[in-house]
N, C-alpha and C positions, 0 to 999 in steps of 0.2 A: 608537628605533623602526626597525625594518627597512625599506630603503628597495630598489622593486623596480623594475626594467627592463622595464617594461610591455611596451615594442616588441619587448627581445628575447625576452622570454616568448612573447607572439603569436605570431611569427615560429618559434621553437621548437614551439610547438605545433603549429602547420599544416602543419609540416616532418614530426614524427615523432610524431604522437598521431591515433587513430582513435575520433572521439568513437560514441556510441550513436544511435538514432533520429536523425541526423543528417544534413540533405545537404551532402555533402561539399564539392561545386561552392558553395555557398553560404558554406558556412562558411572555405571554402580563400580565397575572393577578396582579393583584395590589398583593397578599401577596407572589408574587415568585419573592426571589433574587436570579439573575447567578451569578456564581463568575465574577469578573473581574480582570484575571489576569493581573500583571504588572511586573515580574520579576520571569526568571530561571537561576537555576547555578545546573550543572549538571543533574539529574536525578530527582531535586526536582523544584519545581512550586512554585508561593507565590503568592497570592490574595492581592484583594487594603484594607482589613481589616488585614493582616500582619499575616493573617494562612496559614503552609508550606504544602505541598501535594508533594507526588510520584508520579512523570508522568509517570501513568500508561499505557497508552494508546499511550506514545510517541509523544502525540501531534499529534492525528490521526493518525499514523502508521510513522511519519514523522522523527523523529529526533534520530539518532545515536548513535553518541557522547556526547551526554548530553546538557543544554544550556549554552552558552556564551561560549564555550571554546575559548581559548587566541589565538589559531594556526590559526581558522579559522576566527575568529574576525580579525585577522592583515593579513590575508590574504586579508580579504573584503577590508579594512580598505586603503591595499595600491593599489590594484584596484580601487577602489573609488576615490584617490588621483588624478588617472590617467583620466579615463573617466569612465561613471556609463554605458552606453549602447551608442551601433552604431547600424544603420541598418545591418543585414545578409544579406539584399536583393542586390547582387553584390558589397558587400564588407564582411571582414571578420576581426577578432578581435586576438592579441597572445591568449590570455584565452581559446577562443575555438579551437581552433588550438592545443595547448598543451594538452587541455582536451580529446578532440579528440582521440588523439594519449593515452594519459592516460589510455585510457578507451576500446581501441583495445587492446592497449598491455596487457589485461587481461584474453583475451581470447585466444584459440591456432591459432596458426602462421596461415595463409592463412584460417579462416572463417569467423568468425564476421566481417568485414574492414571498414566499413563506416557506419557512426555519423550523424543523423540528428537531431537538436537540436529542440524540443517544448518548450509546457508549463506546462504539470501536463500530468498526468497519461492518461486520457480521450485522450487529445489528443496527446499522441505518441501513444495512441491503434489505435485514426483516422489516421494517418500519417501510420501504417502499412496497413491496409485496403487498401489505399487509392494506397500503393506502391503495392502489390498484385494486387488488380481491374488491375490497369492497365498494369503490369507484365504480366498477362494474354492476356493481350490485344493484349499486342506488339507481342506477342508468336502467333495472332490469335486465340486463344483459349478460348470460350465460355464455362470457368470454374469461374462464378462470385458468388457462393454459397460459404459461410461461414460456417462453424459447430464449434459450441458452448458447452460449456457442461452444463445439468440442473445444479442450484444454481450456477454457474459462474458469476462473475462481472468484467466486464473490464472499467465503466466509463460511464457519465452520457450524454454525448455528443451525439445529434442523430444517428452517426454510432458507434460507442461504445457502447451505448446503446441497439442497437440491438441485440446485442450477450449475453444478460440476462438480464440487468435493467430494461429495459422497461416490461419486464414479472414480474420480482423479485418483485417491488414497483409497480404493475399494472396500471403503466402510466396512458394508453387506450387510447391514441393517435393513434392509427389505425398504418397507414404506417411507417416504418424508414428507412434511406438510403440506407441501405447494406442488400438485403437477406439473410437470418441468421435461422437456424435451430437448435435445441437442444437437443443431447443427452443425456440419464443419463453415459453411461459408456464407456470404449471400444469393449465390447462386442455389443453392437447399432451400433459401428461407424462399425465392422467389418461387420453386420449385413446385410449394406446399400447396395443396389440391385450397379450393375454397372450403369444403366444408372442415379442415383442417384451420384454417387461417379464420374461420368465423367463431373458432372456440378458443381463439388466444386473445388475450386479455396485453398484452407485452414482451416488448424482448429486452432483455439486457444484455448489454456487451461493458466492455474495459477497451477504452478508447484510444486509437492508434496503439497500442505495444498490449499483450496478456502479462501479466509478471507471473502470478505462481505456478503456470503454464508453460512458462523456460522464457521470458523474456521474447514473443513472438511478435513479430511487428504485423501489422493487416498491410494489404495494399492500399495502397493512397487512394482516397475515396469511399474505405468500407463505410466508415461512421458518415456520409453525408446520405450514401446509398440508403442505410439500413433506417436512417430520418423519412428517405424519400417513399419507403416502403410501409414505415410504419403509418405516414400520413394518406396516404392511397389505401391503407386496409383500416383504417380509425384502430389503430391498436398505440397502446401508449410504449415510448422506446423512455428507458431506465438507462441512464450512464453511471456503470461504477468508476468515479476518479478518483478512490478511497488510495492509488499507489501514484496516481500522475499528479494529482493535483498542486497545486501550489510551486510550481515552476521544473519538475520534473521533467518536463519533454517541452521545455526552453520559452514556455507560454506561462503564462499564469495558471490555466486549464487546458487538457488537450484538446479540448473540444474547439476550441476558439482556430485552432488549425484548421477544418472545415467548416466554419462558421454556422455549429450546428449548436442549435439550444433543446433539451431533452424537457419531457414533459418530468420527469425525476432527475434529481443530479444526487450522488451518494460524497457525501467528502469523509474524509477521518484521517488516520496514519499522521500526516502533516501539516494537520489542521491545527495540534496547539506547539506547533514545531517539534514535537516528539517530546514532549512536558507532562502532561498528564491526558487520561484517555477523553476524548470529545469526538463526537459524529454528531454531521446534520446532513440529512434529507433535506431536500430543499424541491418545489414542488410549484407549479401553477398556480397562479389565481384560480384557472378553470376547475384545476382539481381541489383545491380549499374551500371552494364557493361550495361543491358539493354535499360537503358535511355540514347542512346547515341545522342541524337538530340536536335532539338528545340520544345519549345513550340507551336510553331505554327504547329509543326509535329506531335506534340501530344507527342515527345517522351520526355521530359522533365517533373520531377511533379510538376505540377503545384500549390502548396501547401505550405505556409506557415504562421508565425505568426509575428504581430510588433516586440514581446521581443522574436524570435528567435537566439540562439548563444549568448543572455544577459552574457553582459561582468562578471557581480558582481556575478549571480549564477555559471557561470565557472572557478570560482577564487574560490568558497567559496565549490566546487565540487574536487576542484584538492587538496586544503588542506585536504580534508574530507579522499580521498585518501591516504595521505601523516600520514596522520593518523592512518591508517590501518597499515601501515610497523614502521613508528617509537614507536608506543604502543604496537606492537603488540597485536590488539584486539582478531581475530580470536581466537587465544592462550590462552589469557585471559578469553574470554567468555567459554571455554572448562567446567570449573569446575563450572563454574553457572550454564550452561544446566541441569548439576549434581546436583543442588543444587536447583533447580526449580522443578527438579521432585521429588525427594524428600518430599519439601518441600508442592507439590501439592497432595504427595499421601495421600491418607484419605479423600480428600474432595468428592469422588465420593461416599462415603458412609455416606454423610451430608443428612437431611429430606428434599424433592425438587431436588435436584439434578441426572440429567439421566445422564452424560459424564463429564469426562475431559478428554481431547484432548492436547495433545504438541506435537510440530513440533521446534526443535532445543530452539531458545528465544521467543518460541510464545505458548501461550496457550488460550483454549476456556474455561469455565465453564457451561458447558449448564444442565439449571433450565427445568423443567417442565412446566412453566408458565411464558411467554414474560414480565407480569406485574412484578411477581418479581424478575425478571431479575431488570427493572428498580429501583425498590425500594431497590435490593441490591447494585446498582451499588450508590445512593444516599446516602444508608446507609455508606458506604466504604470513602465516602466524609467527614462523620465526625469522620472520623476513620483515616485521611490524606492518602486516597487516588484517586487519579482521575480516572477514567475509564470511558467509556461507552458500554452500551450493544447491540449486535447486536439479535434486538428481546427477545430470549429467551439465547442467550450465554451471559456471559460474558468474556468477551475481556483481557487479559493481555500480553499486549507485549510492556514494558517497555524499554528502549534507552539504548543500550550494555555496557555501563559505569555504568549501575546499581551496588552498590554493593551487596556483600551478604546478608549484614545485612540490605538492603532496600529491597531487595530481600523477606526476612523473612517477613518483617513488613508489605509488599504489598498483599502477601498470608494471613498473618496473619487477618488481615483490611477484605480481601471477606471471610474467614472461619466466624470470627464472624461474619461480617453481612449477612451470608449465615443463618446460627444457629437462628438469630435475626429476619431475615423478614419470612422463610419460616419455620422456629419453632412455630414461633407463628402464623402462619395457620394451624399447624399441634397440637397447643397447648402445644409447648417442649420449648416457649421463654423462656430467663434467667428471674431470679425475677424480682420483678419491685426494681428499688434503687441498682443490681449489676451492677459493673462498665463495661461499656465496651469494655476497655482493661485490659491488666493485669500490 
């Protein structure tokens, strides 16, 4: 077994690496070690000091299947044999091709039809933007307005961005590429005067639950409503499924829970089980049929990326699928949803705690106080389990091969350290010298 230099790891990182969402003064301090993981196998995690963790967090909303599984490893394994990456840019690859086709056929017969392949979530959100703007265009029609919903995140990219992030984390970078407006509800969006609602182009939402917005679920109904609306005003509706998709909220798509089909569908995050980065846009006939020209006519999009169509993520994407029928996950995840909530009930009536929140294999914990959000989520780390908190939620939506009984353990890890960081601001902490676990 490979044996690793923890310290001078750390030390190497806070020298020459610039992590994301990160403060830097914190994380740079000389007395703070980050874990450094080096090894997952299924649903658990393991650190270069040889301590096991539940990936609770799924590896940022990322991973499926669990890590290393065998199917998708010799999938990659004999892709790679073959060629790791070719340009998309007028050529094309088997992987994406069969992917392609994969990933229409899951949808019903003549809607979704066409595969545009990116790199992450941000940008298959810029990729529909950018295929709307100009949708519009071709149509002659000065409908270039976006409508967003308050605490929505679609992605950090300047036009992604627009559509909540740049509000969410107060950028204050003035301008962004796409005009972009924010609703709180559907009752706003019906709201909107006509000559308002003749200058929008689309709306995007994240369907049944917000995730980087605190894990917010809509009312039942929003996403059938805001179809019903966009087809009464001819404006095209964008679903980001870039956090639900792929059995997250107990469906294969959340969409499929109001039986709604989007003129854009965004996928990413879970699309190669959390393996390597892949996004596709997926988009009408109606709207592909559009671009029927050249660049230089404008009617072609002009849009894309180096590692578009990447051969290794479209390998490691098709097994991830293949996965889904021969385990039958959907199936199997049934009785955990069961066993999650369950297992979640009581904690809404912990000292510090306003909500819990679940949407299928996704759950919020939201605290009173952003701080001890953080301080439970660190507390939960020496209780073996990983999370991170969004502000004042904490985050649980662990990789659909979780079992039951990691299940238990991972609830179990935020109850105490719920009891432990905000009992003892409330003065209810366990003794000093009780263990804490059982």
């Amino acid at each position: 077994m490979t044996q690793w230099n923890t310290d001078e790891l750390v030390a190497a990182d806070k020298r020459f690496v610039w992590h994301p969402f990160t403060n830097t003064r914190e994380w740079c301090a000389p007395d703070d070690e980050p874990l450094v993981l080096i090894e997952g196998r299924g649903a658990l995690l393991r650190d270069s000091r040889g301590r096991e963790y539940i990936d609770g967090n799924s590896s940022i909303w990322t991973n499926i299947h669990g890590h290393n599984h065998p199917h998708i490893n010799a999938a990659i394994r004999r892709q790679l044999e073959r060629v790791a990456h070719t340009s998309f840019l007028g050529f094309t690859n088997p992987a994406a091709i069969e992917l392609a086709r994969a990933i229409v056929d899951l949808f019903p017969e003549n809607s979704l039809s066409r595969a545009f392949f990116s790199d992450d979530g941000s940008t298959g959100i810029e990729v529909a933007l950018r295929i709307a703007d100009q949708y519009w265009h071709l149509q002659n029609l000065r409908k270039h307005q976006f409508v967003a919903f308050n605490s929505g995140y679609h992605g950090d990219t300047a036009g992604a961005a627009s559509l909540g992030a740049a509000a969410m984390f107060d950028f204050g970078f003035g301008h962004w590429n796409f005009p972009a407006i924010q609703v709180p509800d559907v009752k706003a969006l019906e709201d909107l005067s006509p000559a308002e609602v003749a200058k929008i182009g689309a709306v995007v939402i994240e369907p049944l639950i917000q995730g980087a917005g605190g894990m917010r679920l809509w009312p039942v109904g929003t996403l059938r409503a805001v179809r019903e609306w966009c087809d009464r005003t001819n404006t095209l509706l964008i679903v980001d499924e870039v956090m639900t998709g792929f059995g997250r909220t107990g469906r294969m798509f959340a969409i499929e829970h109001e039986a709604v089909t989007p003129d854009i569908l965004i996928l990413a995050k879970g699309l190669t089980s959390g393996y390597l980065p892949l996004a596709i846009t997926l988009v009408t006939e109606k709207l592909f049929s559009a671009f029927d020209g050249s660049i230089a006519e404008g009617k072609a999009l002009a849009y894309g990326h180096s590692y578009t169509g990447n051969a290794l993520g479209c390998a490691a994407t098709k097994a991830s699928l293949e996965i889904f029928e021969k385990e039958g996950v959907l199936e199997a995840l049934q009785p955990k949803i069961e066993h999650l909530a369950s297992a979640l009930a009581g904690l809404a009536d912990l000292p510090g705690v306003v909500e819990v929140r679940q949407c299928g294999f996704i759950a919020g914990i939201e605290l009173r106080e952003s701080e001890d959000a953080v301080k439970v989520c660190l507390e939960a780390r020496g209780r073996g389990l990983l999370t991170r908190p969004i502000r004042e939620v904490i985050v649980l939506m662990p990789p659909l091969c979780t079992t039951i009984h990691q299940l238990t353990r991972a609830v179990d890890a935020i109850r105490a350290s719920i009891i432990e960081v905000c009992g003892r601001r409330s003065g209810k902490a366990r003794p000093q010298g009780a263990p804490k676990t059982k």
